[in-house]
N, C-alpha and C positions, 0 to 999 in steps of 0.2 A: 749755301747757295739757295737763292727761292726758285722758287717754281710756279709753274699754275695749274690748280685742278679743275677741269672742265667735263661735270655731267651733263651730255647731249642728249639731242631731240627732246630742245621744249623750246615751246614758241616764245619769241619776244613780241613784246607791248610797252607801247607810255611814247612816252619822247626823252631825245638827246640830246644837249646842250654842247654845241660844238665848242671847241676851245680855239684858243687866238693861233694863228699858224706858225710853227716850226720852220717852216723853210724863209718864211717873212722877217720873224724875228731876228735872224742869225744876221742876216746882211746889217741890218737897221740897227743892232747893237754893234756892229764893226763902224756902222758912219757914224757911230756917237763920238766917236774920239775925234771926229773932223772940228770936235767943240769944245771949248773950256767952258759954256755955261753949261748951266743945270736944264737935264731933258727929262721927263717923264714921260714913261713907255708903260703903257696900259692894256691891258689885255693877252700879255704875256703866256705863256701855257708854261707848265710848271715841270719839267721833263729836263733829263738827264743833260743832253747837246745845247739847253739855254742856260743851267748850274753851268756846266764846262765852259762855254763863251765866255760868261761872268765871272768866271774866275780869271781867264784870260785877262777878262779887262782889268780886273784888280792888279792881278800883275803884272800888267804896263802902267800903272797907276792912277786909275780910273776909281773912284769912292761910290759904293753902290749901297741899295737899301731895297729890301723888298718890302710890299707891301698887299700880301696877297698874292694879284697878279698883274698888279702894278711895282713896277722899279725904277728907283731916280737915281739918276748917273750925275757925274760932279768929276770934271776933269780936271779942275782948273789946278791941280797937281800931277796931273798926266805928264810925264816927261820919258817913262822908257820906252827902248824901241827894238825888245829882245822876246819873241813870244817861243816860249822852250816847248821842248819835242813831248813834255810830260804832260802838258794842256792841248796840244794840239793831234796827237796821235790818234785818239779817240774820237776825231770828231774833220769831216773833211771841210769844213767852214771856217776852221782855222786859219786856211790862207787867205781869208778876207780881210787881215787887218794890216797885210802887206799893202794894199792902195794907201791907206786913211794913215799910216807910218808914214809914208814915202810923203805924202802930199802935205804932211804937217811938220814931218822933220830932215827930208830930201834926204833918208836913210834907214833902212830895217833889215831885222836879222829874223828871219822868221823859217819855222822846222816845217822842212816839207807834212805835207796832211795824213793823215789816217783817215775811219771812215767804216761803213761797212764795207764786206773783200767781195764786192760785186763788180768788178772790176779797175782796170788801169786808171781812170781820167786823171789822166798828168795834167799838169801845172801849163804845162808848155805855152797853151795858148794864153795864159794870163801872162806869162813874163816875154814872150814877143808882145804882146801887144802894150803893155807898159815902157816896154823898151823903146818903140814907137813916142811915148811924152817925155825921152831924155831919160830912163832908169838904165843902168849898167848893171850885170847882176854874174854871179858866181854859184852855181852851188858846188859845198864841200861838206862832209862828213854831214848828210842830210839837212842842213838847211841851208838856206837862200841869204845870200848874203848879197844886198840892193842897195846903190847909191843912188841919186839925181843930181851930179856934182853940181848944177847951173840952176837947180830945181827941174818942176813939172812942167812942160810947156804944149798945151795946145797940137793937136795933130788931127789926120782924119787918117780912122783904122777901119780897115774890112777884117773883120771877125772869118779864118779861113773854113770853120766849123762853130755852128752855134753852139755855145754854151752858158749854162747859167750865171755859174761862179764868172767866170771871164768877164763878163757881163758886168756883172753886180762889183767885181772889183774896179774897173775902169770905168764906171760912171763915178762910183765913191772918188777913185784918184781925181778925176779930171774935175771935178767939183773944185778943185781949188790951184787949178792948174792955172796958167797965166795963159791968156785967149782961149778963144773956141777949141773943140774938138769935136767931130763929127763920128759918132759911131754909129755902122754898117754891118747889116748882116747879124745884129743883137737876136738875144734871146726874150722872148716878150709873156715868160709866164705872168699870172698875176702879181706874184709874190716882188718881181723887177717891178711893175707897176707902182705897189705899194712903198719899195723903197724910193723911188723917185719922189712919189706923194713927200713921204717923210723929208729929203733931202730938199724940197721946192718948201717944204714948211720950216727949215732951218735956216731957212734965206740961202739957196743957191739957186741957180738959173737953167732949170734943162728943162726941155720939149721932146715934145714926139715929130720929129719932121715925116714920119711914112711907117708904116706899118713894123718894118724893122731899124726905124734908123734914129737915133738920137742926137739931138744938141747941147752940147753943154759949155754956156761961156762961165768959164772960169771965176770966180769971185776972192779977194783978199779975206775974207772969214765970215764964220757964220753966226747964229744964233743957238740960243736955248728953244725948248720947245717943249709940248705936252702933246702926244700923237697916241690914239691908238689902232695895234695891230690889226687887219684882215684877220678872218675866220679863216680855218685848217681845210682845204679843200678835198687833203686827203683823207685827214681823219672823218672828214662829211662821208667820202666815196666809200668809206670801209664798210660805214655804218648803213649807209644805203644800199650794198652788197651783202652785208648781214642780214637783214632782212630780206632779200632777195633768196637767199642762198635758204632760208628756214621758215619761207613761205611765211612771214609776218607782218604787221602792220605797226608802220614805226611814224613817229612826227621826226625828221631832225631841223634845228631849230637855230637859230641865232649866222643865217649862212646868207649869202648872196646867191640864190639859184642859176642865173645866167652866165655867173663863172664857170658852174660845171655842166654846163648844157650837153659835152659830148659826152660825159658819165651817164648823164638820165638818160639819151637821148637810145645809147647801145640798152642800157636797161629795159627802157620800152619797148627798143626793139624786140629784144627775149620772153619778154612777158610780164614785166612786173608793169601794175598800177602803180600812177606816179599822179601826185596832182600839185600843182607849184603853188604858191603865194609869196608875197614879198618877201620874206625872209624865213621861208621857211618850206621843207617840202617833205610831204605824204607819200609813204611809198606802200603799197602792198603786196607780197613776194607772190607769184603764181603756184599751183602745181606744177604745169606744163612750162619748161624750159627750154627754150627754143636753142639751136646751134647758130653758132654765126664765126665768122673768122676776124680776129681782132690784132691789130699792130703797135707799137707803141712808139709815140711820136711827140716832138717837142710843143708845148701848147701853141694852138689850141687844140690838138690830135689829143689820143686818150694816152692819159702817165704811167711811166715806168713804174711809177711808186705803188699802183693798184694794178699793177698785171695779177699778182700772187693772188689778192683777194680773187680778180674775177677766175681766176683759173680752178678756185674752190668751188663758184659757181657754176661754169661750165661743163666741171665732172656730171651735173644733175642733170644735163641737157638732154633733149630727145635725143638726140646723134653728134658726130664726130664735131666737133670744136677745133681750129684754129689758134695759136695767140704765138703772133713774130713778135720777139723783141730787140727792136731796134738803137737799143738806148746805149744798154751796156751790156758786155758781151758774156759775163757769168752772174746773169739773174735768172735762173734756173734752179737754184740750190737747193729749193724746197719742194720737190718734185718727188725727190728719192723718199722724202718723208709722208706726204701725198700717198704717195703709192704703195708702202707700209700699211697706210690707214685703208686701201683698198681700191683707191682713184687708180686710173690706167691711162697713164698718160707717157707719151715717148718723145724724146728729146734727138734732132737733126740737125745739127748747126745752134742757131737762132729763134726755132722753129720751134713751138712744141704743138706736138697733135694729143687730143682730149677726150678720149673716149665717152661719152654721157651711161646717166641711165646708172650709176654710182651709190652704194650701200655704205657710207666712210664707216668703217668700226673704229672703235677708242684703241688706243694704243700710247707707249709713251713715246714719247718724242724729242727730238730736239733743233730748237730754234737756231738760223744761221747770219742772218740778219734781221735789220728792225722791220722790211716788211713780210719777209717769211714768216718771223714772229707770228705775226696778226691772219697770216691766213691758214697756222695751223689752230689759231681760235677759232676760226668759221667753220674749219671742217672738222673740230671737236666738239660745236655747238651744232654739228649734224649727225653725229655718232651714238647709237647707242650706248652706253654706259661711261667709263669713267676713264680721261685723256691724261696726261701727265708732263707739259710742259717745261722742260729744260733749258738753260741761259736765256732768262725773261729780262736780263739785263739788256740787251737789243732793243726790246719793247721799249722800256722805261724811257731810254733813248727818245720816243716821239710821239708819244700818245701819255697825255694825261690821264692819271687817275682811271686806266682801264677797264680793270675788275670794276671797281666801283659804278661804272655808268653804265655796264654790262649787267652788275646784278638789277640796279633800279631799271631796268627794262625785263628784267627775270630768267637772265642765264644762270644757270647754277655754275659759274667761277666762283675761284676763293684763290688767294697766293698762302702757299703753306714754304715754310722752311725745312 
């Protein structure tokens, strides 16, 4: 099993290269199958959850090739419509290839998701609201067994809670649904953006009619394309939170700044120098850490995905810290590990309160998902002497090449076995 060794308290320098984003990719290689021509997908990140997709797609019979971080898909022998529990358990994006099934073959068998165990988010709302374009569905013995005996037909759905996946599966479905479908009440991180981008570039036809609401007239089929991925927003936040957190001066580079404007915006508020440019932004971490109360909320509110990081940060604050999570209901997990390291932080519900003012010491540890992972990095890259990082298979999951862009800014990681 590998690990990671992390000797703290030294400063980072240089700049980051952000990698193409994780949560972008997954939907956008699930609407490739809406295609029998040849797509190339560019700017890929090269992490556990895009392998696992890709193997999916192969075993529905999709012809793949990497190149770098670039991959060309080739459907035009795509015909199964069976994604098993052995690809999809590990990975909760798996249930995206139930739309792009349904809408190319008015039938799929697909294995409820896995995922990290940060909580419940059932299905539920994906398979009412499919049921809404003519699907009829069963689940037995863990997976979804989905008909559209008549095909997909056009509807208008109000989404009874936003959700991403829900989201990103019903716009893929109704892309090829016969007429319109109006969806209400969507989820509008970038990363939906980005798939639309993708899907309006394959020749389909949807719009943004209102802040949450989408158009989508239905089209008989699509095209090939060469598209590439958005940058990682979160791997951006992590790394502007690492220097925040070890008082350093970092470039991260290759990013859209106005995407994360309410990352910088809480950072400035605490203390760090920030300075923007087009693609790219200057951060330099303070001494002084200011307290503030922080919630987490579906974009453009600050993400689930970087609570853990800032809750590393917060421990250093001048006083008592704040951070509700409102996302999902056991993301907390990394607290007890936290606290080990010397952080004093208490858990209420949803709530956790954060004592500042925090000395982290090294200790070994263990990671419980992919973003606990990464924020017991931050508070081993503040610890005096030497961390020991356990199941970094989480990690690998969604952060490219870690260690690696971690040392070239000068943490002393290494992954030993």
């Amino acid at each position: 099993m590998q690990k990671l060794e992390v000797v703290g308290a030294y400063k980072l320098k240089g700049q980051v290269k952000i990698s193409g984003s994780k949560n972008a990719s997954l939907p956008i290689l699930a609407a490739t199958l809406l295609s029998n021509k040849r797509i190339i997908l560019r700017n890929l990140p090269r992490v556990r959850d895009i392998e696992t997709m890709v193997y999916l797609l192969e075993s529905l019979g999709s012809k793949t090739k990497f190149h770098g971080n670039s991959l060309t898909i080739n459907n035009s022998n795509q015909f199964k419509k069976f994604a098993s529990y052995n690809l999809v358990k590990t990975m909760r994006a798996g249930i995206l290839v139930l739309g792009p099934l349904l809408a190319k073959f008015g039938s799929a068998k697909v294995s409820l998701p896995g995922g990290c165990a940060i909580g419940t988010r059932p299905v539920d709302i994906h398979l009412k609201a499919l049921s809404k374009l003519g699907v009829k569905y069963k689940i037995s013995q863990g997976y979804i067994h989905a008909t559209a005996p008549k095909g997909l037909k056009g509807n208008k759905i109000f989404f009874s809670k936003i959700s991403v996946g829900a989201t990103e599966n019903l716009i893929i479905a109704a892309s090829l649904a016969k007429g319109t479908t109006i969806l209400s009440n969507c989820a509008i991180e970038p990363e939906i953006k980005d798939l639309v981008n993708f899907l309006n570039k394959i020749g389909c036809k949807i719009n943004w009619l209102s802040r949450r609401k989408i158009k989508i007239i239905g089209v008989e089929q699509v095209q090939g394309a060469k598209y590439s991925i958005m940058f990682d927003r979160i791997e951006a936040g992590t790394y502007l939170i690492a220097a925040a957190a070890t008082e350093s001066n970092l470039k991260i580079q290759s990013i859209n700044p106005t995407i994360i404007k309410t990352e910088i915006n809480i950072l400035k508020r605490i203390g760090a120098k920030i300075k923007i440019s087009k693609n790219e932004v200057k951060i330099i971490g303070s001494k002084k850490i200011k307290n503030t109360k922080i919630k987490t909320a579906p974009y453009p509110g600050f993400p689930t995905d970087l609570q853990a990081q800032m809750m590393v940060l917060l421990c250093k604050a001048n006083k008592k810290s704040e951070i509700k999570e409102e996302i999902f209901e056991n993301r907390f997990m990394h607290v007890s590990e936290l606290n080990r390291m010397g952080a004093k932080i208490s858990i209420n519900g949803n709530k956790a309160v954060i004592n500042g003012k925090v000395d982290f010491k090294a200790a070994e540890l263990m990671a419980t998902d992919l973003r606990a992972s990464v924020s017991l990095i931050l508070a081993a890259l503040n610890a005096k002497g030497k961390s020991i990082i356990n199941r970094i298979y989480h990690l690998d999951r969604g952060y490219e090449k870690i260690e690696k862009k971690f040392q070239k800014i000068g943490a002393k990681i290494k992954r030993i076995n």
